[in-house]
C-alpha positions as semicolon CSV with decimal commas, in nm:
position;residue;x (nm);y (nm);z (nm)
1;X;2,751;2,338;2,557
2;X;2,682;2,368;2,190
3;X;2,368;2,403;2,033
4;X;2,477;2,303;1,708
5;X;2,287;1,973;1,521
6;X;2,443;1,825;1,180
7;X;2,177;1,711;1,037
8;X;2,237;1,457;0,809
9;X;1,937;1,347;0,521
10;X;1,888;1,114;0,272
11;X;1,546;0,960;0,057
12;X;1,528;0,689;-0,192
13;X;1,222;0,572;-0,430
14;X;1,282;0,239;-0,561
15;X;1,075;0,356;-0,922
16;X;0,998;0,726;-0,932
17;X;0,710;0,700;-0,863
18;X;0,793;0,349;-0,643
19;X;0,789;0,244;-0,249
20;X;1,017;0,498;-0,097
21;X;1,180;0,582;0,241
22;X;1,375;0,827;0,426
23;X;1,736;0,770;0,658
24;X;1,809;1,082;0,918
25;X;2,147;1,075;1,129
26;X;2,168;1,354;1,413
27;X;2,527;1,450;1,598
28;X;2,516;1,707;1,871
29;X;2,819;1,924;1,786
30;X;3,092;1,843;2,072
31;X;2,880;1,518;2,215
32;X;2,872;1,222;2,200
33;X;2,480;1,232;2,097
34;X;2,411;1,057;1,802
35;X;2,049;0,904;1,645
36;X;1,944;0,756;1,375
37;X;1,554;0,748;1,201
38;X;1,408;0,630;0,883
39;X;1,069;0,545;0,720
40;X;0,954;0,406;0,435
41;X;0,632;0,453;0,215
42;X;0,450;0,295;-0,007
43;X;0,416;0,483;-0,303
44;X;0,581;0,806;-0,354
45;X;0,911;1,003;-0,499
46;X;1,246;1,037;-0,447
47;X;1,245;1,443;-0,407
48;X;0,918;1,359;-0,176
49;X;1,152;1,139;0,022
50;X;1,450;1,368;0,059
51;X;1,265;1,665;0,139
52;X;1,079;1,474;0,407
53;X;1,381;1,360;0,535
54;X;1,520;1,725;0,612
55;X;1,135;1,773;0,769
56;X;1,111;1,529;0,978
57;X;1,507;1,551;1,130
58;X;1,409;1,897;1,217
59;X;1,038;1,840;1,382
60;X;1,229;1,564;1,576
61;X;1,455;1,883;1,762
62;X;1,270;1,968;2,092
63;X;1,411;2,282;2,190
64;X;1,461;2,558;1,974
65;X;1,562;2,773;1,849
66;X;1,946;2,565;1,716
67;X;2,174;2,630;1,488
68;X;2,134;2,323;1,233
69;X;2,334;2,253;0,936
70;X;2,176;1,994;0,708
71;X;2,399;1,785;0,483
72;X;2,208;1,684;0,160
73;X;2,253;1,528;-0,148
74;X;1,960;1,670;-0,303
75;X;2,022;1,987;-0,549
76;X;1,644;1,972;-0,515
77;X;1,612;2,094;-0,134
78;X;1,999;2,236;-0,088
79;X;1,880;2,452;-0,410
80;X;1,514;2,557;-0,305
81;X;1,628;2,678;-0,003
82;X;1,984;2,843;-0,062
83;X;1,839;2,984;-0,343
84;X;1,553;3,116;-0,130
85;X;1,352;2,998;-0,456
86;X;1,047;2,876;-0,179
87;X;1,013;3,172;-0,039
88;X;0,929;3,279;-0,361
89;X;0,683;2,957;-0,434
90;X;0,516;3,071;-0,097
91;X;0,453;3,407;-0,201
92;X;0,268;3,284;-0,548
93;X;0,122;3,025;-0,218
94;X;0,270;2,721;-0,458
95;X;0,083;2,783;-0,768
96;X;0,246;2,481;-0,987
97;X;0,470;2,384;-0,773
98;X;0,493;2,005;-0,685
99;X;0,538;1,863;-0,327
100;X;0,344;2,181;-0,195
101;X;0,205;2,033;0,138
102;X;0,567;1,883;0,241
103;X;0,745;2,290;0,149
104;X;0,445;2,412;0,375
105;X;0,550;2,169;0,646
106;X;0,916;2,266;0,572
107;X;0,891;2,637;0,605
108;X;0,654;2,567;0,971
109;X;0,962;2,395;1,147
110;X;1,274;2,547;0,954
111;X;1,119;2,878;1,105
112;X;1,194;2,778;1,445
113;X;1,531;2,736;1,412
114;X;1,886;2,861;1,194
115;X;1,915;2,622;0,923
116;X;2,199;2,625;0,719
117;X;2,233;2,349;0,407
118;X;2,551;2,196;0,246
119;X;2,518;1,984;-0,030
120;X;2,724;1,728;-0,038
121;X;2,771;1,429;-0,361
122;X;2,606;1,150;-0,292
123;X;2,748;0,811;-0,304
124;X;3,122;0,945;-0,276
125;X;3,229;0,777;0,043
126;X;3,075;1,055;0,280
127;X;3,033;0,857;0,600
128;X;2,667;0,966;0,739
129;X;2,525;1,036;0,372
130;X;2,599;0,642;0,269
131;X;2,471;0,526;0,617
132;X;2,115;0,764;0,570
133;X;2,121;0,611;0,189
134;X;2,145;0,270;0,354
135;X;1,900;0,333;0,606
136;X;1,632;0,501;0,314
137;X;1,650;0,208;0,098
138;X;1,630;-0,055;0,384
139;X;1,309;0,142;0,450
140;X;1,186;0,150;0,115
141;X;1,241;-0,231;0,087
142;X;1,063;-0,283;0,444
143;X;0,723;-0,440;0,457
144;X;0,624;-0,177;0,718
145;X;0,573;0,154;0,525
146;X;0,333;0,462;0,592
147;X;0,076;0,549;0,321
148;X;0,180;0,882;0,165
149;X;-0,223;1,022;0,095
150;X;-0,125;1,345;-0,012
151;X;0,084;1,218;-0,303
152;X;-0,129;0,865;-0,322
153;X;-0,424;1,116;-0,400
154;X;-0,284;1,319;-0,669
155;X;-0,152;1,055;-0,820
156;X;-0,469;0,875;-0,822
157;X;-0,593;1,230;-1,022
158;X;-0,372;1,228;-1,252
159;X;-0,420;0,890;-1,420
């Protein structure tokens, strides 16, 4: 049996900053498993959204460690981490660096497992990336969103 998840991510923010929300499609590799998740918030970003997206798809994988390959369409998160240009914000422990308690979460569960990203355009007919895109903006528009306090906070600071 394979241990192989596609991962597939996508976040919207309707306004940057604006309500927001996240759509995650999983396929077991060779099964017929397939799940889908999304969220939505009230007031946060879009590059909160998609890196949450890629969090929260992997903290939802019980057994570890798999091989996961997570399609994006964020240069944002494909970048930071094919780059290896976090590693490098967690050395200098995120000095200037936005989105710093959602990269700490990232590196905690991307640890337990071999990620691997692809980037892939977004809206060009890809079949899970449109569906995720659908299912972040359906959960940006919901009336049941999370509060996002980290980002809610500093935003609050900086005004």
């Amino acid at each position: 049996m394979s241990k192989t998840i596609y991962l597939y991510t996508d976040g919207s923010a309707l306004g940057n900053p604006g309500p927001g929300g996240y759509g995650i499609h999983l396929e077991w590799a060779g099964q017929q498993y397939q799940k889908s998740f999304s969220q939505g918030f009230e007031l946060t970003t879009n590059n909160r959204m998609e890196l949450m997206a890629v969090i929260v798809g992997l903290e939802l994988l019980q057994k570890s460690p798999l091989e996961v390959v997570v399609y994006s369409d964020s240069k944002y998160v494909v970048d930071a981490v094919e780059k290896k240009w976090v590693f490098g914000w967690e050395k200098k422990q995120f000095k200037g660096k936005k989105n710093e308690d959602l990269w700490q979460r990232f590196l905690k569960v991307y640890r337990r497992h071999k990620v691997h990203f692809q980037w892939i355009k977004g809206h060009n007919q890809h079949p899970q990336n449109e569906w995720c895109d659908q299912l972040a903006v359906k959960a940006a528009k919901s009336k049941e969103k999370l509060k996002d306090s980290y980002y809610e906070r500093l935003h609050r600071e900086r005004e």
